[in-house]
C-alpha positions as CSV (number, residue, x, y, z in Angstrom):
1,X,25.8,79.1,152.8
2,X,26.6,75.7,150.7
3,X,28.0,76.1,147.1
4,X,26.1,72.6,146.6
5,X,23.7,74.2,144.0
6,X,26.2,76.3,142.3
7,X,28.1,73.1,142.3
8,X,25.8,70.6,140.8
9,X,24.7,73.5,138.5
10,X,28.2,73.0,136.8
11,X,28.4,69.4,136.9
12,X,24.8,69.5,134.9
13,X,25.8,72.3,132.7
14,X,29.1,70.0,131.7
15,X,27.6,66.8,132.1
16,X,30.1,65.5,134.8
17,X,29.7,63.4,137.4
18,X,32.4,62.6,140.3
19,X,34.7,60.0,139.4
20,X,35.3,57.2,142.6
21,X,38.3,56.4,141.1
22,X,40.0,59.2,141.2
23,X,38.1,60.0,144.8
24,X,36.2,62.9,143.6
25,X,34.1,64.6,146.4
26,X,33.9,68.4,146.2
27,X,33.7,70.8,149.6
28,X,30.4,73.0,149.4
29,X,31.2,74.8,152.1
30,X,33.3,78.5,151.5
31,X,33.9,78.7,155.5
32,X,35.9,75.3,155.0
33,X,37.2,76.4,151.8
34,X,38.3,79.7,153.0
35,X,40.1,78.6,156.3
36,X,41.8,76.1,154.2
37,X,42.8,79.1,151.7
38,X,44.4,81.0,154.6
39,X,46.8,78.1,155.5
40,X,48.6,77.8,152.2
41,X,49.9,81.4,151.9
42,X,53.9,82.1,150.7
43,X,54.4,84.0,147.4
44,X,53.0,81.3,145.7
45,X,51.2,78.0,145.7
46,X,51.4,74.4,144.1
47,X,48.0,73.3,144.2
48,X,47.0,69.5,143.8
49,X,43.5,68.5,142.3
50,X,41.6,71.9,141.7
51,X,38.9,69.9,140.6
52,X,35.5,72.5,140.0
53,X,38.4,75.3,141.0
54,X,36.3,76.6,144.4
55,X,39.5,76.1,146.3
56,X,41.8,77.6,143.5
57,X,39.9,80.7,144.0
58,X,40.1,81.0,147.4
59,X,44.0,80.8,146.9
60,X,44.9,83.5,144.5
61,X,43.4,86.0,146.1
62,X,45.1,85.5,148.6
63,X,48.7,85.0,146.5
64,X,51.3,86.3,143.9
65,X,50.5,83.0,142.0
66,X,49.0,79.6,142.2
67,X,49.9,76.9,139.8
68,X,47.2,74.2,139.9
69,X,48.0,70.4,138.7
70,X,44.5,68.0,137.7
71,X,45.1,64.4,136.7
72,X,41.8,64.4,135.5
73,X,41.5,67.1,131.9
74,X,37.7,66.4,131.5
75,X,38.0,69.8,134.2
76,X,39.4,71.7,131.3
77,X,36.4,73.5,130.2
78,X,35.1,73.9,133.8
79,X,38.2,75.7,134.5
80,X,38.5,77.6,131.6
81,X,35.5,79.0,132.2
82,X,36.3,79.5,136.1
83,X,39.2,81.4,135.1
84,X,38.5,83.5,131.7
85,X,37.7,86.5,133.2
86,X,41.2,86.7,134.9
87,X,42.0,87.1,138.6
88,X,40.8,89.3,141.3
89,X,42.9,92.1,143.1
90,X,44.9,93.1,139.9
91,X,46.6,88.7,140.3
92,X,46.5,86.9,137.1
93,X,44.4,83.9,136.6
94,X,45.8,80.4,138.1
95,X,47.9,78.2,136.2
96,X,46.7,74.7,135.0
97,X,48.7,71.9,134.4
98,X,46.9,68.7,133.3
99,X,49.1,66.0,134.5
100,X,49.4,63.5,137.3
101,X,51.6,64.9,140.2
102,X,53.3,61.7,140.7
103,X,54.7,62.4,137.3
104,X,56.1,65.7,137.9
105,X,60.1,66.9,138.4
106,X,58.7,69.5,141.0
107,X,62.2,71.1,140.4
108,X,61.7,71.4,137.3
109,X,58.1,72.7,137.4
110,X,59.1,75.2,140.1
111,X,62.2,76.6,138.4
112,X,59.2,77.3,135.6
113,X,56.7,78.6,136.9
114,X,58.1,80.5,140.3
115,X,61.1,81.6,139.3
116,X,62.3,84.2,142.0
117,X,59.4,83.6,144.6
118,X,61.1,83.2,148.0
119,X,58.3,81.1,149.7
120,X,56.3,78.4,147.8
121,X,53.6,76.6,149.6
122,X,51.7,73.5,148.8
123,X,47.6,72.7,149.0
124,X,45.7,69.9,148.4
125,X,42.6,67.6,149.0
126,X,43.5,64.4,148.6
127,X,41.6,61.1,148.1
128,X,43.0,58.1,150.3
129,X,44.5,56.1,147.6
130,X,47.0,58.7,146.9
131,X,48.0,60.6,149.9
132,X,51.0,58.4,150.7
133,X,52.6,58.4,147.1
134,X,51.8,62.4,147.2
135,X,52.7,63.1,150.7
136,X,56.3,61.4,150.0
137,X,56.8,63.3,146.5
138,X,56.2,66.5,147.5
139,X,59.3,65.4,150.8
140,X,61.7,63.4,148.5
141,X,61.8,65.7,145.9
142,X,64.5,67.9,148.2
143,X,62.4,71.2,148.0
144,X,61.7,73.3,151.4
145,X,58.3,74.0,150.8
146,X,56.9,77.2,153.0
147,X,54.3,74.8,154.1
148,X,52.5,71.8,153.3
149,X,48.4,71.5,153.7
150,X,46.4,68.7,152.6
151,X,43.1,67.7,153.2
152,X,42.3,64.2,153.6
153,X,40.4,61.2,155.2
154,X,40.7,61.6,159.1
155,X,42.5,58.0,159.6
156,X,45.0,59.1,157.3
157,X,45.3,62.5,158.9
158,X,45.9,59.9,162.4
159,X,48.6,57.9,160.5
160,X,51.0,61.1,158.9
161,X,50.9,62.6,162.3
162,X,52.0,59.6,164.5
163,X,54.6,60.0,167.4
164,X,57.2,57.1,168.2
165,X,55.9,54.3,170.4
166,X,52.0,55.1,168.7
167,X,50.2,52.7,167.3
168,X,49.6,54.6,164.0
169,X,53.5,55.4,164.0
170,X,54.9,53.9,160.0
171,X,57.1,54.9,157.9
172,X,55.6,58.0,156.1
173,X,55.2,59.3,159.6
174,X,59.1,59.4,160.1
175,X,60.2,60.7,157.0
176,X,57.6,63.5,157.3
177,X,59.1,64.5,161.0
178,X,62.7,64.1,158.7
179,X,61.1,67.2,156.9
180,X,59.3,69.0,159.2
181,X,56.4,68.8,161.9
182,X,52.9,67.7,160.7
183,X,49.9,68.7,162.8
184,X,46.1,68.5,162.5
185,X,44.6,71.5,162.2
186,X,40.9,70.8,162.1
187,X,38.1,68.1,161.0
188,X,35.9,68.3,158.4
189,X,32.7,66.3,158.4
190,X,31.0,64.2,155.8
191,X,28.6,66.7,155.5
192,X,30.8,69.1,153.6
193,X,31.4,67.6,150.4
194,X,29.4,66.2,147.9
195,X,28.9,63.4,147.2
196,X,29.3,62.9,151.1
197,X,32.3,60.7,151.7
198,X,31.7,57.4,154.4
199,X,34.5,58.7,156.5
200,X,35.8,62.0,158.5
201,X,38.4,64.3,156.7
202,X,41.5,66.2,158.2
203,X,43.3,68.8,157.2
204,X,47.2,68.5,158.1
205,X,49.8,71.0,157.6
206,X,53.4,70.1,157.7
207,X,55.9,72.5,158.7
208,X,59.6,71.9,157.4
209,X,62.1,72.3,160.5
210,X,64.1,75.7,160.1
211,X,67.2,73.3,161.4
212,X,67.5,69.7,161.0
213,X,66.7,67.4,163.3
214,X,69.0,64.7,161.4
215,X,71.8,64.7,159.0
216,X,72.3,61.7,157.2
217,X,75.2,60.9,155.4
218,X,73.6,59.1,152.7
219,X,69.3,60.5,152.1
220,X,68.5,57.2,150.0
221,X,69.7,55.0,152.2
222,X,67.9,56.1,155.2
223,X,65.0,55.9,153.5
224,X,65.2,52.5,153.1
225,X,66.2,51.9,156.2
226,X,62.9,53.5,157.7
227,X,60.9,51.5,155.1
228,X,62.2,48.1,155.6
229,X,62.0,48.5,159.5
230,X,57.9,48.8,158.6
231,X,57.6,46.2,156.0
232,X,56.9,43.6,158.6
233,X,56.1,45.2,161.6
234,X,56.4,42.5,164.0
235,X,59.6,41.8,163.1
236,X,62.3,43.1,165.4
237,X,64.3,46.3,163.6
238,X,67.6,43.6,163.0
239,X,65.3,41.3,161.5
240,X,63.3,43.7,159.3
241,X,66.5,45.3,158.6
242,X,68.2,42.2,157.4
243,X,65.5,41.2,155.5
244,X,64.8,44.3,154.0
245,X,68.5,45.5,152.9
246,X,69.7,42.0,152.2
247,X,73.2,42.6,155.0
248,X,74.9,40.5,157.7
249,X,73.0,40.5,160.7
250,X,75.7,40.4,163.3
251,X,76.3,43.6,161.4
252,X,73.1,44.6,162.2
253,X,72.6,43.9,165.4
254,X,75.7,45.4,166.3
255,X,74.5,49.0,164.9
256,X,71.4,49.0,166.6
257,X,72.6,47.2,170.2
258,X,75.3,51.1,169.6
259,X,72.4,53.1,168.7
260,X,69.2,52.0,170.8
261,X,70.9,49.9,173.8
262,X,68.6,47.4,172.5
263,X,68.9,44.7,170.4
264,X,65.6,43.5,170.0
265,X,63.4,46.9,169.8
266,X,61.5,47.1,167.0
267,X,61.3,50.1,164.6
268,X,57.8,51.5,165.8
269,X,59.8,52.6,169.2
270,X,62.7,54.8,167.3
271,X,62.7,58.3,166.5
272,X,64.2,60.1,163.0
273,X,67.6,61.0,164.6
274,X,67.9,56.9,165.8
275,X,66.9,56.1,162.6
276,X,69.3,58.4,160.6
277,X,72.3,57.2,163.2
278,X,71.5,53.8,161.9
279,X,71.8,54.1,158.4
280,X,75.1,56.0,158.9
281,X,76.6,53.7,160.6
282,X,75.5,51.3,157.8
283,X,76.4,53.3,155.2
284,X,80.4,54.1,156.9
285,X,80.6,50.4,157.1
């Protein structure tokens, strides 16, 4: 059964209407909302754009606590009045935080709000225009989240999950395997939201390695390596990586002739651990 009346009920009662900007479309249906519920457990749960709150729901019963973050405080009332009544199963109502995420010390916020929770997961449906900026906050801020599941427009879904040697293979895709192993779990059609969106959905989760896969000797740096060996994509890696970090590139080409056999690959072909020997190599120079 679709929440679309209960939904549009609430957007008349409040006099909302979904904001494009901020890519607004709401899932109407519970099945969705509940399997996506059941992927974000841990003790607790960081929540990103509860929106109307259907989602938030579904997650604390189903955790210790769920701290949710909205961008967008015209949902204050909507959740206030979500939420009044308390939680369900003896948990105490969700958390809001009325701020953008990209804003956020998520150190800070966790030492907070989850102080002594051992696993601390991460949810989200997230419009296109944000899911790289997001995607790379949550991973650069250093925390080992239990999981990470986000929702999001299928091509984007194609793109975080990207093997070496794939087309769709960029940088976001090699920092996230730096972190951990992202997977699509399931597609969710147009029909499920409202207002329908002109493109598929995915839900991802990400799954931080228990050990890691690489070891760099300098975290910053090797980010910027991966990001300048994308910035002009049909550039070979010594040429992106000359351009992009502004260094000799004899140097250059000497590192990745050690590392790859292979002077003229390019960066689409390397995996995290080539990528990390690269940049230590730069680094110990």
């Amino acid at each position: 059964m679709s929440n679309l009346i209960q939904i549009k009920k609430i957007l008349e009662k409040y006099n909302k209407t979904p904001k494009k900007s901020l890519g607004q479309n709401f899932l109407i249906n519970p099945i969705i909302l509940g399997r996506t519920a059941e992927l974000c457990t841990g003790d607790g749960v960081i929540e990103i754009g509860p929106g109307l709150g259907f989602l938030t729901r579904a997650l604390y019963t189903l955790n210790k606590k769920v701290v949710a973050v909205e961008i967008d405080r015209t949902f204050e009332p909507v959740l206030n009045d979500t939420f009044e009544s308390g939680g369900t199963s003896g948990t105490p109502s969700p958390t809001i935080i009325y701020a953008d995420i990209l804003k956020i010390d998520l150190r800070e916020l966790i030492q907070k709000e989850f102080t002594g929770f051992a696993q601390i997961s991460v949810c989200a449906n997230l419009p296109y225009y944000i899911t790289t900026p997001v995607i790379l906050k949550l991973i650069k801020s250093g925390v080992k989240f239990n999981g990470i599941t986000v929702m999001l427009q299928k091509e984007a879904a194609d793109k975080l999950c990207s093997k070496p040697g794939e087309k769709n293979y960029n940088a976001t895709s090699v920092i996230i395997s730096y972190y951990g192993e992202a997977k699509k779990i399931f597609n969710v059609s147009k029909s499920n939201f409202y207002p329908a969106p002109k493109v598929l959905s995915t839900v991802i989760q990400i799954t931080p390695h228990d050990i890691p896969i690489a070891t760099p000797e300098n975290i910053d740096l090797m980010y910027k390596v991966i990001e300048s060996a994308f910035e002009q994509r049909r550039k070979t890696l010594v040429n992106a990586l000359v351009s992009g970090l502004n260094t000799d590139k004899e140097k250059i080409m000497s590192i990745v002739k050690k590392i790859t056999g292979n002077e003229n690959i390019r960066g689409e072909e390397l995996d995290i651990k080539a990528f990390s020997d690269i940049s230590d190599l730069i680094y110990g120079d």
